[in-house]
C-alpha positions in Angstrom: 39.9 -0.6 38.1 39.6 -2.7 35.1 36.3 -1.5 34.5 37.6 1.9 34.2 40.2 0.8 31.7 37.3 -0.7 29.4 35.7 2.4 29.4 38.6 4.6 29.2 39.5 2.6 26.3 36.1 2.8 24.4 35.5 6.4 25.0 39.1 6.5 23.5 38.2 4.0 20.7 36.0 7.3 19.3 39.0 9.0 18.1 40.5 6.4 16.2 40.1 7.0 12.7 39.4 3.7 10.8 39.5 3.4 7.2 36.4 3.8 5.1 34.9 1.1 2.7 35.6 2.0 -0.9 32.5 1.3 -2.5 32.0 1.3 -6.3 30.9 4.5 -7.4 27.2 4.7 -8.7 25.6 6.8 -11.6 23.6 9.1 -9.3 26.5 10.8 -7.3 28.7 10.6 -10.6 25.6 12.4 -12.6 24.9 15.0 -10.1 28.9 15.8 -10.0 29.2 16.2 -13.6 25.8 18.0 -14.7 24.3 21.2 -13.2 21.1 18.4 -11.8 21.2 18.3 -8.0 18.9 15.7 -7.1 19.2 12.7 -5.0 17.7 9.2 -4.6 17.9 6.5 -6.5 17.9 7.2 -10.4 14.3 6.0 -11.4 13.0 8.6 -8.8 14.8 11.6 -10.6 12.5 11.9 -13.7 9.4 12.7 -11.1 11.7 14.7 -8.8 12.7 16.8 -11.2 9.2 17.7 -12.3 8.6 21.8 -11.4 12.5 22.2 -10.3 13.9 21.4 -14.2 13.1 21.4 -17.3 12.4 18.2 -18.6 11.7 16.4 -22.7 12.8 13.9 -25.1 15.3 15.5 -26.9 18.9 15.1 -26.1 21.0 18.2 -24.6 24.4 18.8 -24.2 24.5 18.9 -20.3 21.2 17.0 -19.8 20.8 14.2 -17.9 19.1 11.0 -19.2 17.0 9.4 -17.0 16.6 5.5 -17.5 13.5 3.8 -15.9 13.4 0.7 -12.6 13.3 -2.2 -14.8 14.3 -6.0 -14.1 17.5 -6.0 -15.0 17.9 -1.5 -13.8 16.1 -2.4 -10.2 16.6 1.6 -9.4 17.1 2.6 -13.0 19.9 4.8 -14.7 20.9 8.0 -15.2 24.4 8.9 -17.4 25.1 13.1 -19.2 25.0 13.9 -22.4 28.2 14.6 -23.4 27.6 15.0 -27.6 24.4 14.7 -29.7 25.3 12.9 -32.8 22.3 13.3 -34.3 18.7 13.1 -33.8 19.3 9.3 -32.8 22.8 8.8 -31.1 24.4 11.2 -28.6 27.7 10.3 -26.3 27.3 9.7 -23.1 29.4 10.3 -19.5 28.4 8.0 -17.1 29.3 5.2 -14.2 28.0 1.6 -13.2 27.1 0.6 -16.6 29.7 -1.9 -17.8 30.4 -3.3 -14.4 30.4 -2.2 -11.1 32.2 1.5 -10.4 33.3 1.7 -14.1 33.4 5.3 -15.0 32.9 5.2 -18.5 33.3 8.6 -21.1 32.1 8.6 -24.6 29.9 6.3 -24.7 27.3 6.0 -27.7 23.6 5.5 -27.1 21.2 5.3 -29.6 17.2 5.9 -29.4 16.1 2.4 -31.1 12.1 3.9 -30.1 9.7 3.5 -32.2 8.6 7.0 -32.5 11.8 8.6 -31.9 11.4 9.9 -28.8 14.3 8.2 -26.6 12.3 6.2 -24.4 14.2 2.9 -25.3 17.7 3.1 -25.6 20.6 0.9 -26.1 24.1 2.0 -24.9 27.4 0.9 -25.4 28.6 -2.1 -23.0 32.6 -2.4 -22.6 32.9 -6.1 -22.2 30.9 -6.8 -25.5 32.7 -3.5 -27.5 29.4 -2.9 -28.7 25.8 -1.5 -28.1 24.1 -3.5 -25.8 22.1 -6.0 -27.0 18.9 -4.8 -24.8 17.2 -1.9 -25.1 16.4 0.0 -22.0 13.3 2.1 -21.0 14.1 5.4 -20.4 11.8 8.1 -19.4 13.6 11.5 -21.2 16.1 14.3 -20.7 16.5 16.4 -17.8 17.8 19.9 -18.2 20.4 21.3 -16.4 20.1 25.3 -16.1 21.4 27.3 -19.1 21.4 23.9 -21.7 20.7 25.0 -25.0 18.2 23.4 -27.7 19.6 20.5 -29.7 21.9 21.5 -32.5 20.3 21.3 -35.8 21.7 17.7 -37.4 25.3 18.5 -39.4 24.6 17.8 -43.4 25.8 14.5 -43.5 23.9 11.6 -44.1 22.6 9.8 -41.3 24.9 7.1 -41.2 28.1 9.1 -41.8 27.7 11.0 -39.1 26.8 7.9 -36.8 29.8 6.0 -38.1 32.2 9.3 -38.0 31.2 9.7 -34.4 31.4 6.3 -33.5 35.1 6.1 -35.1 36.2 8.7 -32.7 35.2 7.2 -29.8 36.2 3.8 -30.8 39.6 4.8 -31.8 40.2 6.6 -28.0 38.7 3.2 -25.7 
């Protein structure tokens, strides 16, 4: 008899719901949610997944994904949305994980600090510091989601206007 209790009780044990784990929640899934990029893996993979399914370049897109390469301190890399280009060297980024674990985090600035302009080391705004990071990160581009336009031309401002306009906004809402 009590063997058929055990078992009646494990077979039972099946239905029980239990809680789930509430894990921190990581750029990919928070990426592919807000973008029109439905890809999957771990973020460093992205850039060659998305080769023949999306456009891909190194110039920033409202929409677009940036895709941040594996490095030492990124063991499976990065990926945050474009939210607002800035100009040719700062957009505002959407992203989560960045600032500390699960942190979703919305307007943050990025700048290309490349040396040939081309986005492929970037430095992005770190809450606990209230400032760019102090690291520059290896990033491989820009993926596009479907229907993201070209860049808008730069507004007539000077350079650091609009950085520091931009910047002001942001600030003033964290």
């Amino acid at each position: 008899m009590v063997p058929q209790i055990a078992a009646l009780v494990m077979s039972l044990a099946a239905f029980v719901a239990t809680p789930a784990i509430a894990q921190p929640l990581q750029c990919v899934p928070y990426a592919r949610a807000h973008s029109a990029i439905d890809l999957h893996g771990n973020a460093a993979t992205w850039w060659a997944q998305a080769e023949g399914n999306y456009d891909r370049g190194q110039t920033p897109r409202t929409g677009s994904v940036l895709v941040f390469k594996a490095s030492g301190a990124m063991r499976v890399g990065h990926v945050a949305v474009v939210k607002k280009i800035v100009d040719d060297r700062h957009v505002v980024l959407n992203h989560a994980n960045w600032s500390r674990p699960g942190m979703i985090e919305t307007s943050a600035m990025a700048e290309d600090v490349s040396a040939n302009g081309d986005w492929s080391n970037v430095r992005v705004w770190y809450s606990p510091t209230q400032s760019l990071g102090l690291r520059a990160s290896p990033a491989f581009g820009f993926i596009y989601a479907p229907g993201t336009q070209d860049a808008q031309p730069a507004i007539a401002a000077p350079h650091r206007e609009r950085f520091e306009t931009a910047f002001a906004d942001i600030a003033a809402k964290g």
